[in-house]
N, C-alpha and C positions, 0 to 999 in steps of 0.2 A: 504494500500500500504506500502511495506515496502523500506525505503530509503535505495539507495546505500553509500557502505563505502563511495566515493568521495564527495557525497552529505553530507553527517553528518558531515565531516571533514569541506567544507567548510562554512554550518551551523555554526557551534562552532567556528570557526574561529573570526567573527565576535565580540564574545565576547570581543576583544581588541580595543580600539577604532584605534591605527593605520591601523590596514585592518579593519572595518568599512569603515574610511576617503578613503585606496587603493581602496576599490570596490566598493564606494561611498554610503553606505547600511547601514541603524540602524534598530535594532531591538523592536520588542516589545510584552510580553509576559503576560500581565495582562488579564484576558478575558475581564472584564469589558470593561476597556479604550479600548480596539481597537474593542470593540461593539458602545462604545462613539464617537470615530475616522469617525469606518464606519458610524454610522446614520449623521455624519458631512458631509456626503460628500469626505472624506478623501480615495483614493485609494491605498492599496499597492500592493509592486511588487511580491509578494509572499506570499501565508499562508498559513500555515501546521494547522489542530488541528483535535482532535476527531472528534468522528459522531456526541457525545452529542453537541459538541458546534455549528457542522455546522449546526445538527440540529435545535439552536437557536439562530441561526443569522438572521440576517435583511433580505430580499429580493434581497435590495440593495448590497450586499457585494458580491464581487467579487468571482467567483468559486475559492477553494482552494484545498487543496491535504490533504486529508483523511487520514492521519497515525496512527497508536497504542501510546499507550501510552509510551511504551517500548522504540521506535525512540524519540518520543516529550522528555523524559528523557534525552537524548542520545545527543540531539541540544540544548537543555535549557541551559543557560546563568547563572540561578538560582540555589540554594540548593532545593529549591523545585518543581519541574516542574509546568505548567499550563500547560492548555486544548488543549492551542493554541501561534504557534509561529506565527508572523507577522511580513515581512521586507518590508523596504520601502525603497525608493530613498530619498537620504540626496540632498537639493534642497537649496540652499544658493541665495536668492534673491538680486538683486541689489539696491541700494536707487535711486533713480531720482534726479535732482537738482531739489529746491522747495517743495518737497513730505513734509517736515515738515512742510508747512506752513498751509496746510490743516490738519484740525483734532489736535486729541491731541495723544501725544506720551508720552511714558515711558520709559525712556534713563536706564539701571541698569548698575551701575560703580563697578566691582569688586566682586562682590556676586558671591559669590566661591562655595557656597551651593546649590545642584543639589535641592533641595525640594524645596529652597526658591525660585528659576529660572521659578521654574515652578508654585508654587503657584502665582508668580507675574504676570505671563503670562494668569494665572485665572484671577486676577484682572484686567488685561486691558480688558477682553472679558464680565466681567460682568459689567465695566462702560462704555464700547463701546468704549475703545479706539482705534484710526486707528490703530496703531504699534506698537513693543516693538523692542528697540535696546539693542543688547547685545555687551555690550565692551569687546573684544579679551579675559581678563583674565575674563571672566565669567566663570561659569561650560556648558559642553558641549551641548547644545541647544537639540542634539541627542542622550543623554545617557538615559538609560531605565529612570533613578529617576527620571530626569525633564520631561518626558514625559508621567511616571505616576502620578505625581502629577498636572501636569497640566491637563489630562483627555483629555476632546474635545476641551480646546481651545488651546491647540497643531494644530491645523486644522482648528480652525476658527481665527487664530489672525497673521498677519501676520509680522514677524521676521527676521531682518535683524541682523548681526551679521559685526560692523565695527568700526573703530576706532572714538570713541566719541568725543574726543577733535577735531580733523579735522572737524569731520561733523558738530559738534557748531558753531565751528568757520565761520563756511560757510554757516550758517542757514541765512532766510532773517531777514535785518533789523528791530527792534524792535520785533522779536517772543520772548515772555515771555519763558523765561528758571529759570525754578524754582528746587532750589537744596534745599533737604533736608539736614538742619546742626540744631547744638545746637543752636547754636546762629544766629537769623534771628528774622522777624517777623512771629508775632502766626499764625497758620493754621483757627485760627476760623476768621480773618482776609481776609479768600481770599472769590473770587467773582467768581461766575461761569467764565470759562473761556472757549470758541469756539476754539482756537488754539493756544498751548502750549506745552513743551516737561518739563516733569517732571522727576528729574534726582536723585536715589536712591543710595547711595554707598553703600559699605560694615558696616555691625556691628563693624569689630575690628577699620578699621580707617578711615570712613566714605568714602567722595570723593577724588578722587586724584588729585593734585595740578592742574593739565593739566585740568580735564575739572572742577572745582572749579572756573578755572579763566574764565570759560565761562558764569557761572551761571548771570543771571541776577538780579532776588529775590532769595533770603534766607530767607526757610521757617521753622521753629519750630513748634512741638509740644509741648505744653504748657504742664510740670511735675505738679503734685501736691502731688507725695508720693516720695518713696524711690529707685527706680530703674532704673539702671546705663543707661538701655537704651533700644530702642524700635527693637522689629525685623523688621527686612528689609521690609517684606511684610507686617506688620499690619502698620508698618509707611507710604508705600504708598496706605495700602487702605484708609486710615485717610485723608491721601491727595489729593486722587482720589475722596473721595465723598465731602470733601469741592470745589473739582472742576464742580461737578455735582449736587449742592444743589442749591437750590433757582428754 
């Protein structure tokens, strides 16, 4: 099938995240991940891609719209085109009152870096975590990196995007709020823990004053060589399976 001009135009379009956010729609063009997406369960609201790929999609996956490669060039986002373009409905869930206090969470404060967003978002799905909250200046929950880096647990982990320090502030009493800083007690120190929100800042200048003052524990990882400092996401998978050991 070949796409109309209107169509292409407002395909490419999308590339900006302001009309994204206008017509509420993220993209995603990896073949992989959005084979990962669909075996999740994950529906989108549209997919364009070759025969080769529709012919190795899942069962499960939605019918799509058979274009050349020539069009799929023509809407790619990319310097290099894929197989297959996939749009979805950008879905911003609400938090509940209480919701924290079941299960464990992964609060990220500031993490500006789309790969790291989304690796982090792998880590809550491979320790089970219930949710990941993402604070206002994070990277965009819905841009192609954080969602191909994160793969299928884009779709299986579910993500709220809201202001951190409010919501601490309002957690129930005594829920363990554990912030990564230099200065805390060691990580080889913690105890499995049933329900907690574990809260990750940025590399350049860790957590921000607002939700620092919510922290409960401060927690360290113990250095033994020479380096300035840990990345965001090997720092909370360090502290996600100290939460899941024993």
């Amino acid at each position: 099938m070949q796409l109309p001009k209107a169509e292409i135009n407002r395909l490419r379009s999308l590339r900006d995240k302001k009309n994204r956010e206008a017509a509420g729609l993220y993209v995603v063009e990896n073949p992989k991940v959005v084979a990962e997406l669909l075996a999740a369960g994950h529906r989108f609201a549209e997919l364009y891609a070759t025969a080769d790929f529709t012919a190795s999609a899942s069962a499960s996956s939605p019918a799509c719209t058979r274009v050349a490669e020539v069009d799929l060039a023509r809407i790619s986002h990319l310097p290099t085109p894929s197989e297959v373009f996939a749009v979805g409905k950008i879905v911003r869930p609400m938090l509940t009152p209480g919701e924290l206090a079941g299960g464990l969470t992964l609060a990220l404060d500031g993490i500006q870096d789309p790969g790291n967003v989304g690796t982090l978002l792998r880590i809550a799905d491979w320790f089970g975590f219930a949710r990941v909250l993402l604070g206002p200046d994070c990277a965009d929950l819905f841009s192609q990196k954080v969602i191909n880096a994160s793969m299928g647990s884009f779709a299986r982990v579910k993500v709220f995007t809201t202001d951190l320090a409010d919501v601490l502030a309002k957690a129930e009493t005594g829920l363990p709020v554990l912030g990564c800083e230099l200065a805390g007690e060691s990580s080889y120190s913690l105890r499995p823990l049933a329900d907690a929100v574990v809260v990750i800042g940025s590399e350049g200048r860790g957590l921000s004053p607002a939700v620092a003052a919510r922290v409960t524990r401060r927690i360290t990882i113990p250095r033994f060589g020479g380096a300035e400092s840990l990345n965001a996401a090997v720092a909370a998978g360090i502290i996600c399976a100290a939460l899941r050991a024993g």
